[in-house]
C-alpha positions in Angstrom: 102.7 89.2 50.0 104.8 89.9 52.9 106.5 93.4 53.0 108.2 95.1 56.2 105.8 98.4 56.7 107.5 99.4 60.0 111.6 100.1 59.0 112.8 103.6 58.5 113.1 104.6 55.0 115.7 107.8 54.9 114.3 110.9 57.1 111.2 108.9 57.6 110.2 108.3 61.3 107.5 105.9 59.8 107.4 104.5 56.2 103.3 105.5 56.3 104.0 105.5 51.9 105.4 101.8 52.6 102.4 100.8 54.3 100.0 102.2 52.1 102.0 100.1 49.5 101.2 96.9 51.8 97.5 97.7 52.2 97.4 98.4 48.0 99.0 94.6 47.3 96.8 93.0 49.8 93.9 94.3 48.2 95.4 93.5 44.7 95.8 90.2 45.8 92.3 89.3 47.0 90.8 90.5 44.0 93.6 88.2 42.0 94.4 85.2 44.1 97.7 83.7 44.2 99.9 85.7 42.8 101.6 87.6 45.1 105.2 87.3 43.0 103.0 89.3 40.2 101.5 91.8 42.0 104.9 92.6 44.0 106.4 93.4 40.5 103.8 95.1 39.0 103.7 97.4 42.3 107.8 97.2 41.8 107.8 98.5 38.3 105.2 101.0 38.8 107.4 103.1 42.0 110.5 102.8 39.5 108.4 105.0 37.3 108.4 102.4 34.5 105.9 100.7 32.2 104.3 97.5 32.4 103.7 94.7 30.2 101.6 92.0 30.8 101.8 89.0 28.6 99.6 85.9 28.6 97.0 83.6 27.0 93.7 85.5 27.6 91.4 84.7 30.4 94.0 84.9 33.4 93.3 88.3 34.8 95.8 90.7 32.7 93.3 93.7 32.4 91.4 92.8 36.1 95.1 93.1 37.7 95.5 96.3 35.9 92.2 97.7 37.0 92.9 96.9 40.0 96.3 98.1 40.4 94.7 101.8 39.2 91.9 101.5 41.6 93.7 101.1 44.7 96.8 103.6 44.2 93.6 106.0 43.4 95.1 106.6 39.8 92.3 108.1 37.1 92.8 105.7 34.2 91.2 105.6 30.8 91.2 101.6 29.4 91.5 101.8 25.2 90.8 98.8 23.5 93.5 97.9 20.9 92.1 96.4 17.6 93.5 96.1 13.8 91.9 99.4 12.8 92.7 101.5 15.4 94.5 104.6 14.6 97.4 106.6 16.4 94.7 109.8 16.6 92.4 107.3 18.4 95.5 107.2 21.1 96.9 110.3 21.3 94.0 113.1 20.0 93.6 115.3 17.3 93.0 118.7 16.1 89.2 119.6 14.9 88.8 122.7 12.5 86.2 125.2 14.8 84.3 127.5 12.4 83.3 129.8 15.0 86.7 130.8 16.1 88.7 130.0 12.7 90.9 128.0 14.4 92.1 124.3 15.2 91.2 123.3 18.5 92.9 119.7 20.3 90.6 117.2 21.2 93.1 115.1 23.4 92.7 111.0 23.4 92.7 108.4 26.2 96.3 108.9 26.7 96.0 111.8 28.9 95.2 110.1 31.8 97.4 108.8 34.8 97.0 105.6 33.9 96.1 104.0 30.2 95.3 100.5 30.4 96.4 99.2 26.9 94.6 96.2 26.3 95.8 93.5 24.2 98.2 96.4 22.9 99.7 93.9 20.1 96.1 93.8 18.1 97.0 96.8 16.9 99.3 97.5 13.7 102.5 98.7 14.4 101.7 102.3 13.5 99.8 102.6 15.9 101.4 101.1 18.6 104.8 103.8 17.7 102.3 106.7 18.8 102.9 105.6 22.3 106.7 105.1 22.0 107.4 109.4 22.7 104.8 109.3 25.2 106.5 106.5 27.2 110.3 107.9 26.9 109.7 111.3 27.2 106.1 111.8 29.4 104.8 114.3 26.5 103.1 113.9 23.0 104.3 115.9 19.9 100.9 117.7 18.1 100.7 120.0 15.2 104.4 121.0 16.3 103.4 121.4 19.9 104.6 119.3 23.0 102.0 118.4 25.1 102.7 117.4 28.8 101.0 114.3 30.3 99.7 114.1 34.2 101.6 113.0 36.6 102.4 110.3 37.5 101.8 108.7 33.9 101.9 104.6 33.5 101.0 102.7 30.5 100.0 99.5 31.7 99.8 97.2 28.3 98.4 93.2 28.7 99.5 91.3 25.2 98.4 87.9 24.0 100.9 85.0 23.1 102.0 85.8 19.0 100.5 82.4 18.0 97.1 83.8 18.4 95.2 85.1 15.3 95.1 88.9 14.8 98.5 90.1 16.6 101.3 92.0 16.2 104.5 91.4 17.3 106.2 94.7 19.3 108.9 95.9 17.6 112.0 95.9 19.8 112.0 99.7 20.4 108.5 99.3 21.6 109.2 96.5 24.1 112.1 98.3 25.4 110.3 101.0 26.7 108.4 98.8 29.4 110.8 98.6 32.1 109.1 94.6 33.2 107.0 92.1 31.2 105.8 89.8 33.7 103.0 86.6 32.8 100.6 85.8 35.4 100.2 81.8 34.2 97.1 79.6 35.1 96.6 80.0 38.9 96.9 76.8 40.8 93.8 74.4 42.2 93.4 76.3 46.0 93.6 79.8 44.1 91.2 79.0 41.4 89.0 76.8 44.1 88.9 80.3 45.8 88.4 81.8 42.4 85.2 79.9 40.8 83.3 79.6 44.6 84.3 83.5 45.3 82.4 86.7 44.1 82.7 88.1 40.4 85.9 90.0 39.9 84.1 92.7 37.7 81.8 93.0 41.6 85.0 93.5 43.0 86.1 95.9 41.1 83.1 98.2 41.6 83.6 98.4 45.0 87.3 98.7 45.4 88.3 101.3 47.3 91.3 103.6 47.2 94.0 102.7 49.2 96.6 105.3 48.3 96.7 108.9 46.4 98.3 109.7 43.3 100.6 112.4 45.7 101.5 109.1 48.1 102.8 107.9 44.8 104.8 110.7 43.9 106.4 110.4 47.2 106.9 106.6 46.9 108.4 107.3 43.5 111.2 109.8 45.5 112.0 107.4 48.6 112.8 104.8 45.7 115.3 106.7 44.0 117.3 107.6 47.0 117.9 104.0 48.0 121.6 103.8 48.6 123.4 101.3 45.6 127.0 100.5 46.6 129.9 101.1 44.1 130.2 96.8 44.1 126.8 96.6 43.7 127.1 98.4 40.6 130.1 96.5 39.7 127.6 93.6 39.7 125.1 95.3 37.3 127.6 96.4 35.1 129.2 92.7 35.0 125.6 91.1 34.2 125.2 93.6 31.2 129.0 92.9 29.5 128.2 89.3 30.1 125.4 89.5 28.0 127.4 92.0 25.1 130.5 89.5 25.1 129.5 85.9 25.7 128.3 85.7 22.4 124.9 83.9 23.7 122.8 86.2 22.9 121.8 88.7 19.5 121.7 91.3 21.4 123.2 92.8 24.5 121.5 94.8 27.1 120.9 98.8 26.2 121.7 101.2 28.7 118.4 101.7 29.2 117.9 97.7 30.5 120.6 99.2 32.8 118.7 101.6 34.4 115.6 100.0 34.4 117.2 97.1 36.4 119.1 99.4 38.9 115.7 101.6 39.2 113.6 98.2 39.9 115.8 97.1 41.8 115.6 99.9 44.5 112.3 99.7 44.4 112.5 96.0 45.3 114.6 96.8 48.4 111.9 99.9 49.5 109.5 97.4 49.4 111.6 95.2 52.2 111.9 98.7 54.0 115.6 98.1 53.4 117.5 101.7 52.7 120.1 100.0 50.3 120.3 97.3 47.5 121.7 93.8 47.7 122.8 91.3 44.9 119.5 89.2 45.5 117.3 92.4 44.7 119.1 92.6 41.4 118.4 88.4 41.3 114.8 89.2 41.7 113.5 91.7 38.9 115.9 90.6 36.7 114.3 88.0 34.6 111.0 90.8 34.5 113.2 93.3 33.6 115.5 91.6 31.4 113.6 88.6 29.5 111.6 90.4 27.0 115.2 92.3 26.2 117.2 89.2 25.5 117.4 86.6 22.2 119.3 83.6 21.4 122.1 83.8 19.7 121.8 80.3 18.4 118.3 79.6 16.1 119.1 75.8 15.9 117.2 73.3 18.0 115.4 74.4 20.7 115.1 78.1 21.0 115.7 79.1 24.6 113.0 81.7 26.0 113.8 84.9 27.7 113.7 83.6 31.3 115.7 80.6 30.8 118.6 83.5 29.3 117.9 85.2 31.9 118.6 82.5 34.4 121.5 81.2 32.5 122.7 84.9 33.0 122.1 84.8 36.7 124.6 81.0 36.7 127.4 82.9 34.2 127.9 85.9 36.4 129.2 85.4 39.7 128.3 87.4 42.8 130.1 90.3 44.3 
């Protein structure tokens, strides 16, 4: 990946937090070996302050590139395994009866962490999977009438396998539309997984990955992002792309205002990560089809049934730039 770690961001004499950033992806990306696009927008997603889903056949590194996202932004993370008899308390925690003090006391569950690795999050029944939904909107968790806060940062980083596969569970759309990008990493090619089977194990890898960054470098990552400068026709832009998909009658649904922010929000992370202070109509081009493609349907169920990237790429012809 190639990012620009010496432009001033803001007040910044030095973008140190965008060079960190640079350090983080390279090490991301010799632990999973060419794919520098995914790794860019799982790094992307995660300075927006969203959630990410990663969805693909198993085998292809989902949960190693989530492992080793945590390890090098120096994130504490708890990794829960989602199965068909897994139940919400096993997520979120629950309250124990102590005899000795007559009172309930809260034993809280994986999901107090920094960073919960969700794997194969779509295994699970659909009650389940709703006990992260308040957790992911609104960084607390509702207990015996109590709202509990989560650390800070907090990122769900969730790796699902294709629905034809035995044992799964589709996300229901409210679900899916709290991850601000879905991305698929795909098979690697013949150099990468040359590089792959003659290289050392990744689990190896892992053990000795060091930390690149601190959870406070985050923070401050997270801040530089959100005062990246967006232009009033730059919105324009956005706002066309979402009536386009409302009105054209292509699709079932348009996009929420929450696909709105996420794409503005990823998209100024996109442009911190070219050390660029404001955002241009090819950063929007960029995270759209990870923002937007698990958001959009076909309107049209006969013959083929067109996939969320290829909307999104029709989306991209349809609208016209600023």
């Amino acid at each position: 990946m190639t990012l620009s770690p010496t432009k001033k961001i803001g007040q910044l004499p030095e973008s140190l937090m965008l060079e960190k950033v640079r350090r983080c992806a390279e090490q991301i990306g010799a632990v999973i070996v060419g794919k520098e696009l995914q790794i860019r927008q799982s790094l992307t997603c995660l300075l927006a302050g969203g959630h990410l889903l990663i969805e693909d056949a198993p085998g292809v590194g989902k949960t190693t590139l989530a492992h080793a996202i945590a390890l090098s932004l120096g994130l504490p993370f708890r990794r829960l395994q989602f199965t068909s008899d897994l139940l919400p308390s096993d997520v979120i925690g629950v309250s124990v009866y102590d005899r000795a003090s007559g009172q309930f006391a809260f034993h809280p569950g994986p999901i107090f962490t920094e960073v919960l690795l969700a794997d194969e999050i779509n295994r699970a029944s659909p009650k389940t999977q709703s006990a992260l939904l308040e957790a992911m909107e609104e960084n607390q968790v509702s207990i015996d009438g109590m709202a509990r806060p989560l650390p800070q940062p907090f990122f769900v980083i969730a790796t699902q396998n294709p629905l034809h596969q035995v044992g799964t569970f589709p996300l229901p759309e409210s679900q899916l539309d709290r991850f601000l990008m879905c991305i698929s990493l795909g098979y690697p090619d013949r150099a990468a997984e040359r590089a792959l089977l003659a290289g050392r194990a990744r689990r190896d890898m892992l053990r000795s990955l060091p930390a690149v960054a601190r959870p406070t470098d985050l923070l401050a990552a997270q801040a530089a992002v959100k005062q990246v400068f967006v232009s009033e026709t730059l919105l324009d832009y956005v706002l066309s792309l979402i009536a386009f998909t409302r009105s054209s009658g292509r699709y079932a649904e348009g996009l929420s205002p929450r696909a709105g922010l996420a794409l503005l929000a990823a998209a100024r992370a996109w442009a911190w990560l070219d050390g660029r202070e404001h955002v241009i109509p090819e950063d929007v081009q960029n995270v759209l089809p990870a923002v937007a493609g698990h958001r959009l349907h076909a309107a049209q169920r006969e013959g083929r049934v067109l996939r969320g990237r290829e909307l999104v790429s029709q989306l991209i012809q349809a609208v016209k730039l600023p």
